[in-house]
N, C-alpha and C positions, 0 to 999 in steps of 0.2 A: 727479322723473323719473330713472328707473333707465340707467345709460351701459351696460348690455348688448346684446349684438345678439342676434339667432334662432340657434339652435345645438343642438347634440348637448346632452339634457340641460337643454334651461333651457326655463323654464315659461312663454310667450306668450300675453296675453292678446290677443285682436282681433277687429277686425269684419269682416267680409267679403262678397263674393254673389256668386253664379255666375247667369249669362246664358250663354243658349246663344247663337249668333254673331249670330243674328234681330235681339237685344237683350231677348227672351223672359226674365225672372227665375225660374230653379226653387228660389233658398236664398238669405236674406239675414240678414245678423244686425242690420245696421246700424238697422233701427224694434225692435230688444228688447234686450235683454242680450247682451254681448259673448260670446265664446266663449272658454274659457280651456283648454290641453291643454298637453301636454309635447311638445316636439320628438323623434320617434321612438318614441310609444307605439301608434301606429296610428291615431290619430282621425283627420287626415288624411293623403289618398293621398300616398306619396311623391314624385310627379311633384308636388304642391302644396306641400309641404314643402319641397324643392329650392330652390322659387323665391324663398320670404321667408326663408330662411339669408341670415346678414351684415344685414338689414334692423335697425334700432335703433327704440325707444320715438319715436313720430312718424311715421314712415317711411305715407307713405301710397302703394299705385303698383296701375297695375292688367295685367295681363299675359294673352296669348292662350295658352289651354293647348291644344296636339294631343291629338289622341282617345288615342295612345298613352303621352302625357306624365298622363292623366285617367285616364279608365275604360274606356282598352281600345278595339280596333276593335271593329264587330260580326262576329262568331264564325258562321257559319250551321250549324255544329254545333253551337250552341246553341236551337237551332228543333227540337224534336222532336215526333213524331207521336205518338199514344197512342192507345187502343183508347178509346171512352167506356166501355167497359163499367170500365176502372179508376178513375172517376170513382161519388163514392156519389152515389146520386141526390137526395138532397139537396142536394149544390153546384150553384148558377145557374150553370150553363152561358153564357158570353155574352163576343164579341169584348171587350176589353179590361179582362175583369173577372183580378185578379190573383189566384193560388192558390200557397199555401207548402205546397212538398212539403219532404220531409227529403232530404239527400244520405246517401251511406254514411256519413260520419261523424255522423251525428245532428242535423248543422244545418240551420237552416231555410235552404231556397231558393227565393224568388220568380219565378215565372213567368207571363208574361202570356198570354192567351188571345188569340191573333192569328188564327186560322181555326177552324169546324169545321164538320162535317155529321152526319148521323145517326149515326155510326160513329166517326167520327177527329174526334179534337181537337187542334190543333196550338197549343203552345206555346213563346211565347220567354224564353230564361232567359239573354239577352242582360242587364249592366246597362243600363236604362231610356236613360242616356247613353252610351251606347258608342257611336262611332260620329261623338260628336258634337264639333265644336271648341267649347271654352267658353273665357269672358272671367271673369276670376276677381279681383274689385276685392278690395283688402285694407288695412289699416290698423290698423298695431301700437300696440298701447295702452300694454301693458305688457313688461316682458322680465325675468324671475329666475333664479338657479339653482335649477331646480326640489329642492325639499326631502328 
């Protein structure tokens, strides 16, 4: 058992799962393999970061995260209209089906299919949880200076 805590820098391994407030499970690690990342590399959001800082090898706890401490409120300028005609006609058209367009900088952006008609397609490019309070169970396995 390692005497380190979560911190700027040091390598955590752990398990963890997000429930939206329902009690609904969208991510668990706890039935696979743990997850292992660096404090501060970006694998998780920094509002989840925040909360297992100080936590030590053991440490089991589970906490309500706000939409703003997570993924953001939902954004309704993130709901945009589109012509279908900029749609190739070979994409299924269809409420809920997801499509990756590129942003200006070349990365991909997920957008979900939330309305359309013969003409207009409306997409959200809200993230999926935004919006949402999540309950974020966690339990440190391990704790290093990452290498």
């Amino acid at each position: 058992m390692s005497h380190f805590c979560v911190g700027p820098d040091m390598a955590v391994t752990l398990n963890f799962s997000l429930k939206l407030d329902d009690g609904v499970e969208v991510d668990s690690t706890f039935d696979k393999a743990p997850a292992t990342l660096t404090v501060g590399d970006g694998s998780l959001p920094e509002g989840f970061e925040s909360l297992i800082q100080g936590l030590a090898t053991g440490a089991r706890e589970q906490f309500t995260v706000a939409p703003s401490a997570a993924f953001g409120e939902r954004n309704p300028a993130n709901l945009q209209r589109m012509p279908r005609t900029r749609f190739d006609s070979d994409i299924e058209l269809a409420e809920g089906v997801v499509i990756s367009f590129a942003d200006q900088g070349g990365s991909e952006l997920p957008g979900v299919v939330t309305w359309l008609s013969e003409t207009v397609v409306e997409v959200d490019f809200n993230h999926p949880l935004a919006g949402r309070t999540l309950l974020f169970d966690v339990e440190i396995i391990d704790v290093q200076p990452a290498s």
